[in-house]
C-alpha positions as a Markdown table, in Angstrom:
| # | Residue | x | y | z |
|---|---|---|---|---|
| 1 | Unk | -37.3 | 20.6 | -2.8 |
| 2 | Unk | -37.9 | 19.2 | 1.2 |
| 3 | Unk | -38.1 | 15.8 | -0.4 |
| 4 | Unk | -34.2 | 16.4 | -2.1 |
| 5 | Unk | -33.3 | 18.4 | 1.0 |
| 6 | Unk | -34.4 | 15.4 | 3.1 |
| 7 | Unk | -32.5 | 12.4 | 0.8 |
| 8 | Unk | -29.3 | 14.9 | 1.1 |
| 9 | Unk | -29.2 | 15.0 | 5.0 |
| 10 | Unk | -29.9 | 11.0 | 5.1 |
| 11 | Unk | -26.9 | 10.5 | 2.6 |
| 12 | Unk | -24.5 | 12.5 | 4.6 |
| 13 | Unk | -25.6 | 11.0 | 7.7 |
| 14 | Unk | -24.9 | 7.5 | 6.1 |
| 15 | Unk | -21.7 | 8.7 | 4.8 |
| 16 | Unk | -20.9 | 9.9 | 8.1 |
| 17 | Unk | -21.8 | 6.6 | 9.9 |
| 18 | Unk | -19.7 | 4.6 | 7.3 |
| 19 | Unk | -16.8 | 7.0 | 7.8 |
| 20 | Unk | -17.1 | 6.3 | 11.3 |
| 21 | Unk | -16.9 | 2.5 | 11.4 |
| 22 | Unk | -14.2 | 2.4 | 8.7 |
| 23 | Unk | -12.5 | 4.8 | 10.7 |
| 24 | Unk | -13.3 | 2.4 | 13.7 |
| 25 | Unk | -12.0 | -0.4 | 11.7 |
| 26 | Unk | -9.1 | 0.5 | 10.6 |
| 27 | Unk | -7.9 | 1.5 | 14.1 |
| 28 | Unk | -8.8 | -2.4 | 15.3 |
| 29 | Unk | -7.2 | -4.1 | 12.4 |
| 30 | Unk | -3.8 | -2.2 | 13.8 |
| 31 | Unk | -4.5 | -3.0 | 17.2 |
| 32 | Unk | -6.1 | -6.2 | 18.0 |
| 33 | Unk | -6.4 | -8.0 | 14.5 |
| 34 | Unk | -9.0 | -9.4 | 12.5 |
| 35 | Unk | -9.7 | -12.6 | 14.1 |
| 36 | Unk | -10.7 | -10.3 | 17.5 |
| 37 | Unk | -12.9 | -7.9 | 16.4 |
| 38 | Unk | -16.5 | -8.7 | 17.0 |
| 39 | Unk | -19.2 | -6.5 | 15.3 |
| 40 | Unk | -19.9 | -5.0 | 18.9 |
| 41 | Unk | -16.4 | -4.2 | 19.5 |
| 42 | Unk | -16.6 | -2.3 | 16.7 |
| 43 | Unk | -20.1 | -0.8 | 17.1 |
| 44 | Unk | -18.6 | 0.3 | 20.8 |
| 45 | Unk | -15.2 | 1.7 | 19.0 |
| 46 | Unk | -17.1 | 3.7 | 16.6 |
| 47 | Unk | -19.8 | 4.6 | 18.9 |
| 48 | Unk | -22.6 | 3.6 | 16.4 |
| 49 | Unk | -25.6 | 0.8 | 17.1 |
| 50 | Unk | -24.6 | -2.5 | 16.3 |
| 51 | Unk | -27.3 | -3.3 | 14.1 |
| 52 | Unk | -26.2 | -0.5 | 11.6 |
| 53 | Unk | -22.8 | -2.7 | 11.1 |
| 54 | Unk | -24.1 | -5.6 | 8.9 |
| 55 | Unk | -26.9 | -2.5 | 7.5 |
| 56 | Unk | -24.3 | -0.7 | 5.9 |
| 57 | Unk | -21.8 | -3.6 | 4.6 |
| 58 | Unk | -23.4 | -6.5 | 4.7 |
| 59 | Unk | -20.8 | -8.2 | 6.4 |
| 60 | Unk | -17.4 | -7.6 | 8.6 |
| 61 | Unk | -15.1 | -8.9 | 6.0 |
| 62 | Unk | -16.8 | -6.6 | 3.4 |
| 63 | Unk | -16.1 | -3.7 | 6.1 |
| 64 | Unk | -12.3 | -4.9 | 6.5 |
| 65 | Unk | -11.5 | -4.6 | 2.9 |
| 66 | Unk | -13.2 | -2.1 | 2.6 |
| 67 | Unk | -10.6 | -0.4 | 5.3 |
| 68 | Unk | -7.8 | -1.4 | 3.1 |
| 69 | Unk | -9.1 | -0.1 | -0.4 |
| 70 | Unk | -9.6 | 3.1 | 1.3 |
| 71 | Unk | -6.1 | 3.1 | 2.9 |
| 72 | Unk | -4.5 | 2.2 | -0.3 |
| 73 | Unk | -6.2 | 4.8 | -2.1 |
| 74 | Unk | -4.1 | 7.3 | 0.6 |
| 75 | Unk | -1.2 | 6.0 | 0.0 |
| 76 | Unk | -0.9 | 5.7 | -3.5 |
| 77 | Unk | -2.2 | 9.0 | -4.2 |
| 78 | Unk | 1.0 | 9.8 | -2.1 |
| 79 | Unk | 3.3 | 7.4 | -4.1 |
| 80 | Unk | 2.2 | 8.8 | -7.4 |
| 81 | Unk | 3.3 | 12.2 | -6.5 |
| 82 | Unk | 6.7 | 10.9 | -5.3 |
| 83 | Unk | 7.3 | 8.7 | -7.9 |
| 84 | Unk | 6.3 | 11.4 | -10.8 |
| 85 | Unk | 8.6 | 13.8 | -9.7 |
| 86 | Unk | 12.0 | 14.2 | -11.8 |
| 87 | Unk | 14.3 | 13.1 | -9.1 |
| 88 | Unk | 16.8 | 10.5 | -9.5 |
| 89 | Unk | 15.1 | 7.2 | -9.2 |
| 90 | Unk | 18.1 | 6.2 | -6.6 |
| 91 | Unk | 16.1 | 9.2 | -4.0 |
| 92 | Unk | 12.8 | 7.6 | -5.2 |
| 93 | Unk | 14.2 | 4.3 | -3.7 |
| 94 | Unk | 15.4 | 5.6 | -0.8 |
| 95 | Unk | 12.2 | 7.5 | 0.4 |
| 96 | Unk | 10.1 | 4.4 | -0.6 |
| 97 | Unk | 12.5 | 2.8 | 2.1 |
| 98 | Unk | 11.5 | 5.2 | 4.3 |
| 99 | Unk | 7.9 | 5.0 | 3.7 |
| 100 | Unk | 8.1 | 1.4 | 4.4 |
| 101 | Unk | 9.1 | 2.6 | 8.1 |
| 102 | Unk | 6.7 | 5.1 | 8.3 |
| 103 | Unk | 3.4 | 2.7 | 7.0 |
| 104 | Unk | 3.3 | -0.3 | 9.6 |
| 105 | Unk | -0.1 | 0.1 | 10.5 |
| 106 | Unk | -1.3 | -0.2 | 6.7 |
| 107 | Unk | 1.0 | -2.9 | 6.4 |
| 108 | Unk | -0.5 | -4.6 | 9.5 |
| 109 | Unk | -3.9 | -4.2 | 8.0 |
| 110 | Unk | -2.4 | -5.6 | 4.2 |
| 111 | Unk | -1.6 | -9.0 | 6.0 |
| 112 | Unk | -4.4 | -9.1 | 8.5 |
| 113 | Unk | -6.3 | -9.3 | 4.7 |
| 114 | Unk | -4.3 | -11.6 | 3.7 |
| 115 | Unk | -4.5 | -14.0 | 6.0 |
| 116 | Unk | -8.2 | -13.6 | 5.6 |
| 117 | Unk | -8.3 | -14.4 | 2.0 |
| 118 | Unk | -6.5 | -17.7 | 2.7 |
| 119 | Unk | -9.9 | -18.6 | 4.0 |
| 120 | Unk | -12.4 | -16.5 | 2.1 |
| 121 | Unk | -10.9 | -16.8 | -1.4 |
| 122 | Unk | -14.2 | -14.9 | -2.6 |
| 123 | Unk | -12.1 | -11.3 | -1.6 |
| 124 | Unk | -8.9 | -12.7 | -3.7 |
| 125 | Unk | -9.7 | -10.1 | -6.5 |
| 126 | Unk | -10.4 | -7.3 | -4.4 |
| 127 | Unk | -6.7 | -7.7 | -2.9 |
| 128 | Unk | -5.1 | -8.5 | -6.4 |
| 129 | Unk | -6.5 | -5.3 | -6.9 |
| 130 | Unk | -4.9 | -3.7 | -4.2 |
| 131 | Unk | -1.6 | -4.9 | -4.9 |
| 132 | Unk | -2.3 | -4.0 | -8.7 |
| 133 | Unk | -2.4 | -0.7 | -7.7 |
| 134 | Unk | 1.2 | -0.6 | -5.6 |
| 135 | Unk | 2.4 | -2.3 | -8.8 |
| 136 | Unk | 0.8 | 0.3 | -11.3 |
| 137 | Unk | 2.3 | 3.4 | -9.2 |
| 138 | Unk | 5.7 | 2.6 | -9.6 |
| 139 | Unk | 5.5 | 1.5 | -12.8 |
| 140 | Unk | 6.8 | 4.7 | -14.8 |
| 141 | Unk | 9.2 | 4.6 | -12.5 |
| 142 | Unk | 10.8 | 1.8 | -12.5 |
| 143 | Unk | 10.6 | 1.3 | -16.3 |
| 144 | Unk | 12.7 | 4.9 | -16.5 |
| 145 | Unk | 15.4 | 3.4 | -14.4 |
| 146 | Unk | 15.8 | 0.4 | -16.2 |
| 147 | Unk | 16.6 | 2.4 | -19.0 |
| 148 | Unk | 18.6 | 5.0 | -17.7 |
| 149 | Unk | 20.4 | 2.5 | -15.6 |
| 150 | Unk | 20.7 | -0.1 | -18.4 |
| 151 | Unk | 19.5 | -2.9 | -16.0 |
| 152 | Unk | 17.1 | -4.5 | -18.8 |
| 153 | Unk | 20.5 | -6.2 | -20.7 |
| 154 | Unk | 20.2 | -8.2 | -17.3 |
| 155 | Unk | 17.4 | -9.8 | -19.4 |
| 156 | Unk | 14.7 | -9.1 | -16.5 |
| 157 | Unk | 12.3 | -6.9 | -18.3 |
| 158 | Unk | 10.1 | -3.7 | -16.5 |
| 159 | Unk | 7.5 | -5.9 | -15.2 |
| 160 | Unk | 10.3 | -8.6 | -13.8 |
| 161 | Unk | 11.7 | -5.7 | -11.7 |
| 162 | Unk | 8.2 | -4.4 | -10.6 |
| 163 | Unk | 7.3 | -8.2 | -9.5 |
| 164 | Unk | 11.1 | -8.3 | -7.6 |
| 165 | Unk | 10.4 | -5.2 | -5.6 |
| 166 | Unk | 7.1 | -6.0 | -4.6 |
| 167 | Unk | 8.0 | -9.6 | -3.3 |
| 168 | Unk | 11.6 | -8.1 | -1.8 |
| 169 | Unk | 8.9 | -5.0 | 0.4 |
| 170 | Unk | 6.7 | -8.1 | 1.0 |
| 171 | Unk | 9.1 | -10.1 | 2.5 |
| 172 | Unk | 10.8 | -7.4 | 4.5 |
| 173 | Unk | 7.2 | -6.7 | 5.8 |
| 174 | Unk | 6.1 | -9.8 | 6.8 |
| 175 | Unk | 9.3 | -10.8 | 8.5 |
| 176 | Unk | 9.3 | -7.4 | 10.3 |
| 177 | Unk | 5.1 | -8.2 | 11.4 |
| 178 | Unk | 6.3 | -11.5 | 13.0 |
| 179 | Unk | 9.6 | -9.4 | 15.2 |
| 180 | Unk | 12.4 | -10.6 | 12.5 |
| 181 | Unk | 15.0 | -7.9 | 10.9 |
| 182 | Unk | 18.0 | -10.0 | 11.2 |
| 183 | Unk | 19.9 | -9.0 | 8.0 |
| 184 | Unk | 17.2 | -6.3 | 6.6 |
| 185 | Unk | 20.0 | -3.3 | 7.4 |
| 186 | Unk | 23.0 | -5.0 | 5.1 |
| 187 | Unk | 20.5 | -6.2 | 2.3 |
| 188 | Unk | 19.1 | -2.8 | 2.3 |
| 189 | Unk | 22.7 | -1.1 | 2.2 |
| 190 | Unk | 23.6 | -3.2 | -0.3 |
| 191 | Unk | 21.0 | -2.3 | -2.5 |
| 192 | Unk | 20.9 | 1.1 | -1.8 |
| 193 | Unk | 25.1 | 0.6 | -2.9 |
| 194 | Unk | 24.3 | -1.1 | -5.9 |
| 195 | Unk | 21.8 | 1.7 | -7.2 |
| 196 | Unk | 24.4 | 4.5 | -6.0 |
| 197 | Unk | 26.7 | 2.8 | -8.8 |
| 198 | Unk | 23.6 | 2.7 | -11.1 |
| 199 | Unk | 23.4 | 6.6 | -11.0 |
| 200 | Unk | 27.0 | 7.3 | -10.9 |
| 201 | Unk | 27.2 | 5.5 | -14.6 |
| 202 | Unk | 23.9 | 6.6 | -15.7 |
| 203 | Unk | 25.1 | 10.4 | -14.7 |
| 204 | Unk | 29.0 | 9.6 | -16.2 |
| 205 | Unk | 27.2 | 8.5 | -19.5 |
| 206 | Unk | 25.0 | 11.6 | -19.6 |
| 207 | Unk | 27.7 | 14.0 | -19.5 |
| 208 | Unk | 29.9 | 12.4 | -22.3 |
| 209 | Unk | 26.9 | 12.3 | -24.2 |
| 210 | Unk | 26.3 | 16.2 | -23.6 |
| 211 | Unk | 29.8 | 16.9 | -24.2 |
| 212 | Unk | 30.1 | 15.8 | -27.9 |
């Protein structure tokens, strides 16, 4: 029983001490970057020894994504919940929009990684991953509003939109990272236009349909 008692306080204690330099991390990645953090500015920012940092994940870049899988998780527990609800996919849209406002120091850390797998193509999968899972929370959504909107006789199938969006928020993001917005408000009104006429037919056909 001390023997359990004793392995149970040294696993919170490592949880603990992992929470605290992920924690630490993910605060650096935002601020100063990958490329400056050294493992004891990140043993002084989350106020652990230095030695513990390669102890616990072997390496920095291990640590890093780690960060971002962990972020991800966050915020796609949050999409999920947005996207399942039975609003119109046009208010989806919009709050995603909003979101994308709201999450610039995830995004930050997303191409921080990035730029980090350009050069340690060993953590390639683990962001294909990541971005699998942005891809895989929309998913029901956006195949219910190529339906409803009859968007697939454009030809581009489910997947085809899922792939446009993600390179259209990746686009917007990285131009945004690097100061540029020139032409982001009129593309986005556009779009948000174009959808607006999407639900006004989708909602025109529905009631005919529920009047015969």
């Amino acid at each position: 029983m001390k023997k359990r008692r004793i392995t149970a306080s040294n696993e919170a204690a490592r949880a603990a001490t992992e929470t605290r330099f992920l924690d630490a991390a993910e605060r650096l990645l935002v601020e100063i970057g990958y490329a400056s953090i050294t493992s004891r500015r990140l043993a002084e920012e989350a106020g652990v020894n230095l030695g513990l940092v390669h102890y616990y994940f072997g390496s920095m870049e291990e640590l890093f994504v780690q960060v971002l899988e962990r972020f991800t998780e966050r915020l796609t527990v949050r999409q999920l919940a947005m996207y399942d609800s039975p609003r119109p996919y046009i208010e989806k849209w919009r709050e995603a929009m909003r979101y994308m406002d709201d999450d610039r120091p995830y995004q930050k850390i997303w191409w921080e990684l990035q730029a980090m797998a350009w050069n340690r193509p060993e953590y390639r999968p683990r962001l294909a991953t990541v971005l699998d899972a942005w891809r895989e929370a929309m998913r029901g959504a956006v195949g219910n509003a190529v339906a409803r909107y009859r968007v697939d006789e454009t030809g581009l199938s489910t997947d085809d939109w899922i792939t446009l969006i993600v390179a259209f928020n990746e686009g917007i993001i990285l131009e945004r990272l690097s100061g540029i917005e020139r032409g982001h408000d009129d593309l986005l009104a556009a779009i948000d236009s174009w959808l607006e006429q999407r639900e006004a037919e989708a909602r025109q056909r529905e009631d005919s349909d529920a009047a015969m």
